[in-house]
KEDOMAR-716543 format. One record per residue: residue in three letters; z, y, x of N, C-alpha, C in turn. Coordinates in steps of 0.1 Angstrom, whole numbers, plus 5000, padded with zeros to 4 digits. Layout:
REM KEDOMAR-716543
AlaZYXZYXZYX;...
END
This chain:
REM KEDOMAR-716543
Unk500049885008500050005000500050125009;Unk498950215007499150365015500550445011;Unk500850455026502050545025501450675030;Unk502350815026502050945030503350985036;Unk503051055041504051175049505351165040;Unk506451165049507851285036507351405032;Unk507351385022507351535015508651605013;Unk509251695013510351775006510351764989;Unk509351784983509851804969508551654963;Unk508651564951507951534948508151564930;Unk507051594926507151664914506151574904;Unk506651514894506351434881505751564872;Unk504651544866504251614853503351724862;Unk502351764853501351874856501351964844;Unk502152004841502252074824502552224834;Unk503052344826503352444832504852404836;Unk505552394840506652334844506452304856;Unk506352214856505852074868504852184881;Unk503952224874503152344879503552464888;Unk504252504877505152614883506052664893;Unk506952514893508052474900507252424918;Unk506052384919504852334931504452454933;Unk504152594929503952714928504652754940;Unk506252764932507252864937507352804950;Unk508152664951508452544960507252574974;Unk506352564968505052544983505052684990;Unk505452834979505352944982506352984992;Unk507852894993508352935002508552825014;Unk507952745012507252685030507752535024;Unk508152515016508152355015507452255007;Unk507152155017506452085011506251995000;Unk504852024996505051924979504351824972;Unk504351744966502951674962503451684948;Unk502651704937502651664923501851574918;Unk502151504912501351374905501751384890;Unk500551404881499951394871499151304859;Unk499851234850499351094848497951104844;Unk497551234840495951284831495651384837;Unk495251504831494551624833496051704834;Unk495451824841496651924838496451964828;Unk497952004822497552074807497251964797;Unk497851834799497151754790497851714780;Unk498851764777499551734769500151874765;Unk501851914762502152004751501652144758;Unk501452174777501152284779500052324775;Unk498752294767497452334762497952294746;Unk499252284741499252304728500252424725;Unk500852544729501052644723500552704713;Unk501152784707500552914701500052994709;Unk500052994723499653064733499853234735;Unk501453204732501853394735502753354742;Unk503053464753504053504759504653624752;Unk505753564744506453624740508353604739;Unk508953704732510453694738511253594728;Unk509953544712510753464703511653594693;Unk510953634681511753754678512753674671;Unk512453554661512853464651514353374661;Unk514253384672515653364679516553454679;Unk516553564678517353624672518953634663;Unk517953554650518853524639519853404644;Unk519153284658520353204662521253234673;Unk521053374670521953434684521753364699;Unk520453394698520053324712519253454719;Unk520353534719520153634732519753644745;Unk520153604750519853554764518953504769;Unk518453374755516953354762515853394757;Unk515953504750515553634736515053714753;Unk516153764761516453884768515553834781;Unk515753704784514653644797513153634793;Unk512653614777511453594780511353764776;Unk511653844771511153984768511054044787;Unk511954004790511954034805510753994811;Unk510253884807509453824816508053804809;Unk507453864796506253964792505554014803;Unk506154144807505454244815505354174831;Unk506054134834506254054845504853914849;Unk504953874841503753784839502253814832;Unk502353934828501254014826500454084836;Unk501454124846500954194858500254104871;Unk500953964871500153884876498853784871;Unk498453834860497453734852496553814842;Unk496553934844495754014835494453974829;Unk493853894833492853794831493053674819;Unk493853624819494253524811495053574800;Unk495853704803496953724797496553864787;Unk497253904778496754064776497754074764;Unk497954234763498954234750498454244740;Unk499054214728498254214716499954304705;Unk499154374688500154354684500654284673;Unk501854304668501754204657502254264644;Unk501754214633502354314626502854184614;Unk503854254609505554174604505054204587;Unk504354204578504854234562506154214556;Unk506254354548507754284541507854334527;Unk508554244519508454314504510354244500;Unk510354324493512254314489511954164482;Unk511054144473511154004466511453874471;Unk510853894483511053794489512153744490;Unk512253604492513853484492513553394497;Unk514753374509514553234522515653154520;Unk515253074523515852924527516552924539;Unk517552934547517552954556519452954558;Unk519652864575521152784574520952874588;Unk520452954592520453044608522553124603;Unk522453114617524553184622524053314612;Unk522653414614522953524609522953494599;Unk522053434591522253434575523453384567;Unk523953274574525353314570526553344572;Unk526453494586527453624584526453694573;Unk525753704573525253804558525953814545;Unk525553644543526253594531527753594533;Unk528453564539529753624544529953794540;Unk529453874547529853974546529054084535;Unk527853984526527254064516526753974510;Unk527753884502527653804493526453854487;Unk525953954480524753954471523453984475;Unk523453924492522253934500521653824501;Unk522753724497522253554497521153544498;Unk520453474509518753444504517553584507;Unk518053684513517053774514517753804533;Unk516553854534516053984547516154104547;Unk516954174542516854314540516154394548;Unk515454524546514654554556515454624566;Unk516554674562517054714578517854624587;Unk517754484581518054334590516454334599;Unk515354314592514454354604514054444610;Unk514754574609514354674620515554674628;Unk516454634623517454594636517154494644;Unk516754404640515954304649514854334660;Unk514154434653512954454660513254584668;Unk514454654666515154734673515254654685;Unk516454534688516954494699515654394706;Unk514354384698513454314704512954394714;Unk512354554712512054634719513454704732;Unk514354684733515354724738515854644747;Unk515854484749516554354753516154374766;Unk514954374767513954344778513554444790;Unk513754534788513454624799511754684796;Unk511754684783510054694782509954824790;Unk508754814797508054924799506254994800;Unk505154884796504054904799503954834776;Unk504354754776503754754762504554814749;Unk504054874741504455004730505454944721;Unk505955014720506954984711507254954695;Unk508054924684507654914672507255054666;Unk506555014654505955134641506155054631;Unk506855174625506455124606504855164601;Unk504655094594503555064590503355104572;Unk502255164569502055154552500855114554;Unk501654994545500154884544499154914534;Unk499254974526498855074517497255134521;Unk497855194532496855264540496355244555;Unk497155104558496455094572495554994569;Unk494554964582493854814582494354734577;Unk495054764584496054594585496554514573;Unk496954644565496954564547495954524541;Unk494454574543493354514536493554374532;Unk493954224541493354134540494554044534;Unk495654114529497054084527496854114513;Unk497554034505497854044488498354234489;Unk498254234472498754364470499954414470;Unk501054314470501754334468503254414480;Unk501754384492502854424504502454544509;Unk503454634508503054764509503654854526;Unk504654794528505754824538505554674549;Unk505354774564505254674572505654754587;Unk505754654596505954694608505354634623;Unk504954664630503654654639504454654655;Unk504754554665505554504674504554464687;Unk505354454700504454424707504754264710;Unk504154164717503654044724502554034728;Unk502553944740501553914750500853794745;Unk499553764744498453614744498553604757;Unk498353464759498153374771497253234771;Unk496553224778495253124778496253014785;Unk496652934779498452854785497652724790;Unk496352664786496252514798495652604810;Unk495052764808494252804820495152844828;Unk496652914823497852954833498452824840;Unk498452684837499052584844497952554859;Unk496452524852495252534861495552614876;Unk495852734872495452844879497352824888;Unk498152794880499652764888499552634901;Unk498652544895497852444906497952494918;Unk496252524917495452594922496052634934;Unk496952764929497752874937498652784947;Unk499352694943500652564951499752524955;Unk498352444953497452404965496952484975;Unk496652584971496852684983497552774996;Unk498752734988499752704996500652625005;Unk499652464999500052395008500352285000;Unk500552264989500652144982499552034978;Unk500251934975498851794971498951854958;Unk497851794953498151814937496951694935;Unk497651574926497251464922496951444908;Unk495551464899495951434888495151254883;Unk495451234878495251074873496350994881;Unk496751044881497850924894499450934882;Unk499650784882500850764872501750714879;Unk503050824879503850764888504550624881;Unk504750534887504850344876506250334883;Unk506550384894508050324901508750454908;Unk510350484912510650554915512050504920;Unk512150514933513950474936514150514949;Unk515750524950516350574960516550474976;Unk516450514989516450444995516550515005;Unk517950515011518250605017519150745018;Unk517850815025518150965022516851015016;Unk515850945012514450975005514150864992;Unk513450954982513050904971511750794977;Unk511850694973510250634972509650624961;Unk508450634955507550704941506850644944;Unk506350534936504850464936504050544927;Unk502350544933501750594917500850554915;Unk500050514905498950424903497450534900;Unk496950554909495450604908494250544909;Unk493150624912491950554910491650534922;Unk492350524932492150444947493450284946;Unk494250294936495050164935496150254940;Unk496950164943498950164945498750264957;Unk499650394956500050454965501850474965;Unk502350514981503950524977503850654982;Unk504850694978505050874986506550844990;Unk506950944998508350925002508451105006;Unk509951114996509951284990511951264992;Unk512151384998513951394998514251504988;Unk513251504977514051494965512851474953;Unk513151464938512451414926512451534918;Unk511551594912511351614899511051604891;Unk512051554880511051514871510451584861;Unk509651704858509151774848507951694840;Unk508451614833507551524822507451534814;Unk507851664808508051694795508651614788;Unk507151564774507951474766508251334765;Unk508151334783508351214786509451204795;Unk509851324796511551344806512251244805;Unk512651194793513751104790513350954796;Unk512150904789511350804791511350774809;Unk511050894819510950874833512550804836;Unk513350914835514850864834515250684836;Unk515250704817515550524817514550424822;Unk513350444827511950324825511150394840;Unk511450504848511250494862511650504866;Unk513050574869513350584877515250494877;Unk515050454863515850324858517750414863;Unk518150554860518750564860519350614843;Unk521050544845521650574830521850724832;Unk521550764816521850904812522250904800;Unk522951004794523551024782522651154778;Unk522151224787520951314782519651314777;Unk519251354767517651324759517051464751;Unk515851454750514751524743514851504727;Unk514551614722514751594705513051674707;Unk512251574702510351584701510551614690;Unk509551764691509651844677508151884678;Unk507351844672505651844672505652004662;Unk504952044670503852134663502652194663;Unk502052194650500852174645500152314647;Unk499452334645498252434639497152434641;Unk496152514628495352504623494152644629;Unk492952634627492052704633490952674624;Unk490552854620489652834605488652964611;Unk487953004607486653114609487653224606;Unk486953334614488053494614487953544599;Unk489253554595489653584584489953754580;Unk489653834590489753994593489254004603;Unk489054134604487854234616489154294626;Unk489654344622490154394630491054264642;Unk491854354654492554264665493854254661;Unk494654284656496554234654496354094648;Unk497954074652498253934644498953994634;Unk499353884631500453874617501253774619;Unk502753814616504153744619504553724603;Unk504453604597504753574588505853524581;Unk507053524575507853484572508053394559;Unk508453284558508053154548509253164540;Unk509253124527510453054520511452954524;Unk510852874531511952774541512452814552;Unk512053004555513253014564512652994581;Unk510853004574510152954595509453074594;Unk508853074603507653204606506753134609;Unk505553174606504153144613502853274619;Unk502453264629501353354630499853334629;Unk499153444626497953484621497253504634;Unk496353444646496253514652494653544656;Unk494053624661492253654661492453534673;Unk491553464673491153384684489853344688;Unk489253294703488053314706487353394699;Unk487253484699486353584691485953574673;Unk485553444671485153384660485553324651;Unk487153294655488353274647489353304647;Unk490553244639491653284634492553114637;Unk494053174645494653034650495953114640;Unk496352984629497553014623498152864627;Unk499752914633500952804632502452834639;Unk503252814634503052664640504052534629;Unk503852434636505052394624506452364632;Unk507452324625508452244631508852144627;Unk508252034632508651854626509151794639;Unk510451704632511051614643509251514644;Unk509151424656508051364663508251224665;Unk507951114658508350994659506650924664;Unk507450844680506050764685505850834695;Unk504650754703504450824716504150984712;Unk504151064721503951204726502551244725;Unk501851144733500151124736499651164719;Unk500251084714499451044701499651144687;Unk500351264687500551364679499351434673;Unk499451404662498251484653498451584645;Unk498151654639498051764631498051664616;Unk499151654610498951574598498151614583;Unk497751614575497051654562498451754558;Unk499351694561500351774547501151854560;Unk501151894571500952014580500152094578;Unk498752034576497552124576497652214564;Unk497852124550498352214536499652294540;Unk500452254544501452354547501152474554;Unk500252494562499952634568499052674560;Unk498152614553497252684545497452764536;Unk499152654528499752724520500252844524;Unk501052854535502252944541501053064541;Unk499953054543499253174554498853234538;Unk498853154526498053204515498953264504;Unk500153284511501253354501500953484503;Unk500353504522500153624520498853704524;Unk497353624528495953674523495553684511;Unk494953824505494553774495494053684491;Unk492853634498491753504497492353414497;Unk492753334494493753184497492753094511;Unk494053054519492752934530492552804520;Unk491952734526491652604519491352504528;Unk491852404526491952264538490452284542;Unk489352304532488252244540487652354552;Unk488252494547488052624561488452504574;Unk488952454576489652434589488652374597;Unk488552424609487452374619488052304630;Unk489052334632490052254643491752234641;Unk492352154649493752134645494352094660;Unk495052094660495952034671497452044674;Unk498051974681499451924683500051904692;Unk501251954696501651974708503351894701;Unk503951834713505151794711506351834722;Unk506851914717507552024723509251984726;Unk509751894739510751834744511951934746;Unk512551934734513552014731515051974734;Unk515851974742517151944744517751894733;Unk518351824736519051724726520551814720;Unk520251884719521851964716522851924701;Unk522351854692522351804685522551924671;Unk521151954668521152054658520551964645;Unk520952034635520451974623519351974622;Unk518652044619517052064622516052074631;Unk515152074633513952094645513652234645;Unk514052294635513752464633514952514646;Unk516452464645517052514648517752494658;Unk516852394667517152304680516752424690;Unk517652464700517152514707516252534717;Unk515452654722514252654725514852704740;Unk515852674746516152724764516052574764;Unk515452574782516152524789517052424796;Unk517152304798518552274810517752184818;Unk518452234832518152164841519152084846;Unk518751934849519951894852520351824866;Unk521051854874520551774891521051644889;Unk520951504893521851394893522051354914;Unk523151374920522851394935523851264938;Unk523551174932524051054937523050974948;Unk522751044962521551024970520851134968;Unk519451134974518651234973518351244957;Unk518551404955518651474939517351414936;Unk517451404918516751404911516951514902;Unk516251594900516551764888515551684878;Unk515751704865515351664853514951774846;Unk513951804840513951964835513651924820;Unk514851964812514751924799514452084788;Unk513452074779512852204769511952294778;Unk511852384777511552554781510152584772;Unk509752704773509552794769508152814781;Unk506752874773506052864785506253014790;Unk506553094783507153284789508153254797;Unk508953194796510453184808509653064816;Unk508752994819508152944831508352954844;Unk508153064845508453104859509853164864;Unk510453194855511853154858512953064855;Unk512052944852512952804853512252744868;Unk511252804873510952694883512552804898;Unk512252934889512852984904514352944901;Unk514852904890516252834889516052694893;Unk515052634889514852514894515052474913;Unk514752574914514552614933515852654937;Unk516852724929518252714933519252624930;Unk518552544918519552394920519752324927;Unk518152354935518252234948518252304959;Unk518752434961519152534974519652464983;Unk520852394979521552344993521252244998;Unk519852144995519852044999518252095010;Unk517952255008516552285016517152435018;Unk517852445029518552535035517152625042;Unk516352555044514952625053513852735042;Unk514352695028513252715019513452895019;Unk512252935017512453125012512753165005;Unk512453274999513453354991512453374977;Unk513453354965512153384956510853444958;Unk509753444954508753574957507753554947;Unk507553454931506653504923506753574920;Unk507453664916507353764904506453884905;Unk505153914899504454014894502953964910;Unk503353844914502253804926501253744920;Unk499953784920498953734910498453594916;Unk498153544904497253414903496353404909;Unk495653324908493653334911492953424901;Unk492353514903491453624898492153714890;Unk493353704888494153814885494753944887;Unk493953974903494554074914493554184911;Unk493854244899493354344896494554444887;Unk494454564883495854664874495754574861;Unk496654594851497054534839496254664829;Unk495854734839495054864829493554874830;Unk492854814838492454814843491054684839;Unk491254594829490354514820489154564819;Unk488854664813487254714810486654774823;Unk487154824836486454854846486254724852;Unk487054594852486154454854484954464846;Unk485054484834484254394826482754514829;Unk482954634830482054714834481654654848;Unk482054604856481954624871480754414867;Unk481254354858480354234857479054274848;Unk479454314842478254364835477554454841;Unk477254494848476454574861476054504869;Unk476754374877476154324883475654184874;Unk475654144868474654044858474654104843;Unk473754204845473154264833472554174824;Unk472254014826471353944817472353894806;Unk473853944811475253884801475253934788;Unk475353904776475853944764477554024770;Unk477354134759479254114762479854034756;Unk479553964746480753844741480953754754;Unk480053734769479553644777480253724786;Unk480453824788481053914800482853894792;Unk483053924779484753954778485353764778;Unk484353654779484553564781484953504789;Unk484153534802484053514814485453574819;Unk485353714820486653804824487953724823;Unk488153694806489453654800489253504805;Unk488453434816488753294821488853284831;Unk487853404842488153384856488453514862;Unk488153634855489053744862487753774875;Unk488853824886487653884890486953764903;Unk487353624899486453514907485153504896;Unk484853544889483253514882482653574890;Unk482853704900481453684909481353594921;Unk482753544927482853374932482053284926;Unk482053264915481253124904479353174903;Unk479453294903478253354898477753414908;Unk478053424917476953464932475953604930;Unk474753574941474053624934472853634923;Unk473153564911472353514904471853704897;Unk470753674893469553774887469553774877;Unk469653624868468553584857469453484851;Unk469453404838469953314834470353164844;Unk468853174849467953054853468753034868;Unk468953164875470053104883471153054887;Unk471353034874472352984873472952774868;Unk471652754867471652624864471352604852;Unk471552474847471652424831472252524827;Unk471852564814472752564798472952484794;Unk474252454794475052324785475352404767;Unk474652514763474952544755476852664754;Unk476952704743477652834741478152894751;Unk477352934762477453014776477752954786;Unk478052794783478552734798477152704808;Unk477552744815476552694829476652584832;Unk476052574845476252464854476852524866;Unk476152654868477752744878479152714878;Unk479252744860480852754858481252594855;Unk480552464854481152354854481052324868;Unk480652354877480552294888481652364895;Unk482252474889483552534895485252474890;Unk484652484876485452364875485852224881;Unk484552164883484552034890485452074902;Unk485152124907485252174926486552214927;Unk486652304920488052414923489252384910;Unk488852354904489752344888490352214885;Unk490252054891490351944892489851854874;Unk488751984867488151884862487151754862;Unk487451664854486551574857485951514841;Unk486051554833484751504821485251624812;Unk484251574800483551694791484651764784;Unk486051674782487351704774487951814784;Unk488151804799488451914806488252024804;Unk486752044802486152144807486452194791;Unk485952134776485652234766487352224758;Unk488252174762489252214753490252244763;Unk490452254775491252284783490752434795;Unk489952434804489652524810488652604804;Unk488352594788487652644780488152614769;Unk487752664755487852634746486252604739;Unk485252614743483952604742483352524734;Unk484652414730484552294722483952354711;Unk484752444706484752514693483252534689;Unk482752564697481252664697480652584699;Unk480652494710479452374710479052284697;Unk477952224699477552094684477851974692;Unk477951904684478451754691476851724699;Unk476351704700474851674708475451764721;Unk475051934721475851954733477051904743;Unk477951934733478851824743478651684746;Unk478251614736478051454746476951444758;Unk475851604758474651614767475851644780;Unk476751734779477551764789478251634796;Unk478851584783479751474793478551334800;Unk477351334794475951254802476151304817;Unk475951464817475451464827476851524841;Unk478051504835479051454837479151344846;Unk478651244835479051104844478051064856;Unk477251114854475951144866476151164874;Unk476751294874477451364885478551254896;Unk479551184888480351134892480050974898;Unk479050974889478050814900477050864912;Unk476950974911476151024923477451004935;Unk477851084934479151084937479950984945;Unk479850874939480550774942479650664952;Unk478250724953477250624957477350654972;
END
């Protein structure tokens, strides 16, 4: 069996987590390998809602703190990813009739201290909210709240009549399997392996070093690492008892959630922050250009993780939720796509999946060389669980540096956070043959490496195949190379969303000439 070098850190999972933590770790001189049982992003980090945001709806569970780290860490991770990342606003409807369902700490001090509030939001419970939303964090580059008359703004057009009073907030979007990609990337550039198809199958102590078997497409490899990570997400637990065969009394509560993706349902750019009768929120949000992404849900997740779907009576549930408050009602059959992410929530032992908390814990086990377990997070506090992650295991890498991600850009993100339309001017100048839907595409995927991918091409034609809805053979062949894709599922639902746009003929023409590629390859 091939053996490698000691490594310093060996790191389980390629999700943002796992990612991140290979990031920070390689950035201050030590060494790392990650091993990945699929694609990066292949599981719940390419299922978000895809905001970086502070969680306004945490709040109500008095979960300050990790309310106050991700508002903190908005602007902070905006500044290094302005490409991927961008602010958007959101805007909140509210009407007095409304009545929730809802067992949140605030709702009942309410009912405690205003018995005849039972069941409602009063509106100055959400401007106090959205008060300490804008205040928590240290905002300083994205705008603050407005009240709104929906009456007369855009933004009420596409909303029943009945909501008149509203309020308009800031959060960040984030392209979340392209942020893990690009968190790679960056650790491999720094000095890390980064393995994806490799399953780690064995894991045990021996010594003063971990030994990690992993099963790839070369056969059995070992690695030998003086210490373990396990960021597996929602398979943390699973590594624990079944690789690395240590007892724990600690576990994941898999809380799947769904959403739904239907044709743009309004012109204009804001989301919409929805609030439901059972006491959840959902958002409205513009997506790829051409649509509208509403979700999310919260269901406990029974069965493997892999295997999470978007159920029929999820899908009616947001169609419902979204149609209490468009005029138009959605309808199951709008829906053009769905998907499901299963979201490894600390076992804290909450009554519901709504109310399970959304931090955090890391846990070291240092009986021999550490094993750190990273149980929940949040993909906005990402980068500050890998830099706690990196001080849990301070004393055992006395050599290691001193934090230093914060506000240090990604790949193609080293441009101002103001500064978006003088890229997109500066590509559209130099390949004038681009549509702008083809230039704010490009921009919002590679930033300012598209003239890396795109050289000096002239003309369409220099650029290779059209695989159809703007993909090249440029931009797949950069993927292939630099992005560790390898078939047609990489490239159009992960380092793209392109899926969307393509017809099934295109894509299976893509993944043909895909496998071509990879038998050339191998000859």
């Amino acid at each position: 069996m091939q053996e490698g070098p000691v490594q310093d850190l060996f790191i389980l999972g390629g999700g943002i987590n796992g990612c991140g933590i290979a990031r920070d770790a390689a950035g201050r001189g030590l060494s790392v390998t990650l091993a990945e049982m699929g694609d990066l992003a292949q599981a719940t980090s390419s299922a978000s809602t895809k905001l970086f945001h502070g969680g306004l709806r945490y709040l109500e569970f008095f979960e300050f703190r990790l309310v106050r780290e991700a508002l903190e860490e908005r602007e902070t991770l905006l500044a290094a990813m302005p490409h991927i990342s961008w602010p958007m606003r959101f805007v909140l409807p509210y009407s007095p009739d409304m009545r929730f369902e809802s067992d949140t700490p605030t709702s009942r001090l309410l009912g405690v201290a205003m018995p005849w509030m039972r069941g409602r939001r009063p509106a100055w419970l959400i401007r106090l909210g959205l008060f300490l939303y804008d205040n928590l964090g240290g905002r300083r580059v994205l705008p603050g709240t407005r009240k709104l008359d929906l009456a007369a703004d855009p933004a009420g057009r596409p909303l029943k009549p009945g909501f008149s009073l509203g309020w308009e907030y800031s959060d960040c979007w984030v392209q979340d399997a392209r942020l893990v990609v690009l968190n790679a990337r960056d650790a491999e550039a720094r000095g890390a392996t980064i393995l994806t198809r490799h399953r780690v199958t064995h894991a045990e102590r021996a010594g003063d070093l971990w030994r990690i078997t992993t099963e790839g497409p070369e056969g059995q490899r070992l690695h030998l690492a003086r210490a373990l990570v396990n960021a597996g997400g929602p398979w943390v637990e699973d590594v624990i008892r079944n690789v690395t065969h240590i007892p724990t009394t600690e576990g994941v509560r898999l809380v799947r959630g769904s959403h739904i993706v239907v044709p743009r349902l309004y012109d204009h750019d804001r989301c919409y922050f929805f609030q439901g009768t059972d006491g959840r929120i959902i958002f409205a949000i513009p997506y790829e250009q051409d649509f509208t992404l509403i979700g999310t849900t919260d269901m406990d997740h029974r069965g493997p993780p892999g295997e999470a779907r978007c159920t029929d009576e999820e899908r009616d549930y947001l169609c419902a939720f979204a149609s209490r408050y468009f005029a138009l009602p959605i309808r199951a059959e709008q829906v053009v796509w769905t998907y499901s992410g299963v979201r490894p929530l600390y076992n804290d032992g909450a009554k519901s999946a709504t109310a399970a908390t959304r931090d955090y814990v890391l846990s070291v086990n240092a009986d021999g060389p550490p094993l750190l377990n990273v149980f929940g997070g949040k993909i906005t506090t990402y980068r500050r669980l890998a830099e706690n992650a990196l001080a849990k295991l301070a004393s055992h890498f006395p050599q290691a540096g001193a934090a230093w991600t914060a506000r240090v850009p990604l790949p193609g993100g080293d441009f101002p956070v103001d500064g978006v339309e003088a890229l997109r001017a500066r590509i559209a100048q130099a390949y004038p043959f681009l549509s702008p839907a083809e230039v704010q595409r490009l921009q919002r995927t590679h930033g300012t490496e598209v003239f890396d991918i795109l050289g000096n091409a002239r003309a369409p034609a220099d650029l290779g195949r059209d695989f159809g809805a703007g993909l090249t053979e440029a931009e797949v062949r950069w993927f292939l190379t630099r992005e560790y894709a390898q078939g047609a599922e990489d490239i159009l639902w992960r380092r793209t969303k392109l899926g969307l746009k393509m017809t099934r003929a295109q894509a299976e023409a893509l993944g043909e000439w895909l496998a071509g590629q990879a038998a050339d390859a191998a000859e």
